[in-house]
C-alpha positions as CSV (number, residue, x, y, z in Angstrom):
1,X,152.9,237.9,33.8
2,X,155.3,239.5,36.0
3,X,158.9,240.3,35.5
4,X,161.2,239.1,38.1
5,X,163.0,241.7,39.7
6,X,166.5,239.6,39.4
7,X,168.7,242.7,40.5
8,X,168.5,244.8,43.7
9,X,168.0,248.3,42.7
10,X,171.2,248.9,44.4
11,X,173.0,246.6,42.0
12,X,171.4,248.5,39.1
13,X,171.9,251.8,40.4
14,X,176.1,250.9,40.8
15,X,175.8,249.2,36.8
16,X,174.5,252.9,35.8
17,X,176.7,254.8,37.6
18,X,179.7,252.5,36.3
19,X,178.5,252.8,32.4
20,X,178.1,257.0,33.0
21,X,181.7,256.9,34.8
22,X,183.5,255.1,33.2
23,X,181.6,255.3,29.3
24,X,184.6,258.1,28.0
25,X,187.1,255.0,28.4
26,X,185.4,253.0,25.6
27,X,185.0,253.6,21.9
28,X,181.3,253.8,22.0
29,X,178.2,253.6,24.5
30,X,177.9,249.9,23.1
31,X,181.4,249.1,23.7
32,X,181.0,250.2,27.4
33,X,177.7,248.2,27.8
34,X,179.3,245.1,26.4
35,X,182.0,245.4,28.7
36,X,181.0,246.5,31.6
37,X,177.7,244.1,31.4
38,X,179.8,240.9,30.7
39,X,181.8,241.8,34.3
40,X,178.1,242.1,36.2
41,X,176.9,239.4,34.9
42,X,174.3,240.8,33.1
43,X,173.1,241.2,29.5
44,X,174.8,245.2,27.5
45,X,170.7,245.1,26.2
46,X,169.5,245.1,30.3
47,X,172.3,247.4,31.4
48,X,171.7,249.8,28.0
49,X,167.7,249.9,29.4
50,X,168.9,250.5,32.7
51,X,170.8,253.8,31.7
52,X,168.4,254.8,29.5
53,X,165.6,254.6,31.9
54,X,167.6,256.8,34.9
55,X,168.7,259.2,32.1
56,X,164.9,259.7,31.2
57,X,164.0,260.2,35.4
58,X,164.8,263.3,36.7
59,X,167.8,263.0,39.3
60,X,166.4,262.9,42.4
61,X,168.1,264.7,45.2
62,X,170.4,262.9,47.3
63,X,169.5,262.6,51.3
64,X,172.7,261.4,51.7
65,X,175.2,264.2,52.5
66,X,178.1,262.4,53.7
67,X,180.5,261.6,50.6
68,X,181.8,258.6,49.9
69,X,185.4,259.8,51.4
70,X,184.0,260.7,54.4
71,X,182.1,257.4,54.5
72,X,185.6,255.3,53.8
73,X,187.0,257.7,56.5
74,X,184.8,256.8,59.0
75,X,184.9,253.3,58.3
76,X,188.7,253.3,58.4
77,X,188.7,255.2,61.7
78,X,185.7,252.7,63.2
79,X,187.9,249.8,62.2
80,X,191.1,251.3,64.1
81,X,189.2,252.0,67.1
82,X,188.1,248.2,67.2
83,X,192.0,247.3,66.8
84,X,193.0,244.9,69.8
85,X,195.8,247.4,71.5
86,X,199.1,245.0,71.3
């Protein structure tokens, strides 16, 4: 039988990066999973799987060399340009 691929593996890879991020806030790894997993909408046992998986993967190197401030930047200064001039 196949599983169901129910989340993009964009929505997966923002769940891990949230639990690794923001896991120091919490008590315990569990703690974070619950929390963090009830505000996704998915299970803390998926989202604990999901982080253990990418921490068992080697990190794979990023092609994407623009950072995410220069990314907002340029978005920011995109939306400006497309400002109807008063």
């Amino acid at each position: 039988m196949k599983k169901s691929n129910r989340y993009t593996s964009e929505f997966r890879e923002h769940a891990i990066r949230l639990v690794t991020t923001q896991q120091h806030e919490y008590p315990s790894l569990w703690a974070a999973l619950v929390s963090i997993s009830d505000k996704l909408g998915c299970t803390p046992e998926t989202l604990r799987v999901w982080v253990k998986k990418s921490q068992a993967q080697p990190s794979k190197p990023s092609f994407n060399t623009q950072s995410t401030e220069e990314r907002l930047a340029a978005f920011f200064a995109q939306a400006e340009l497309d400002r109807k001039q008063k």
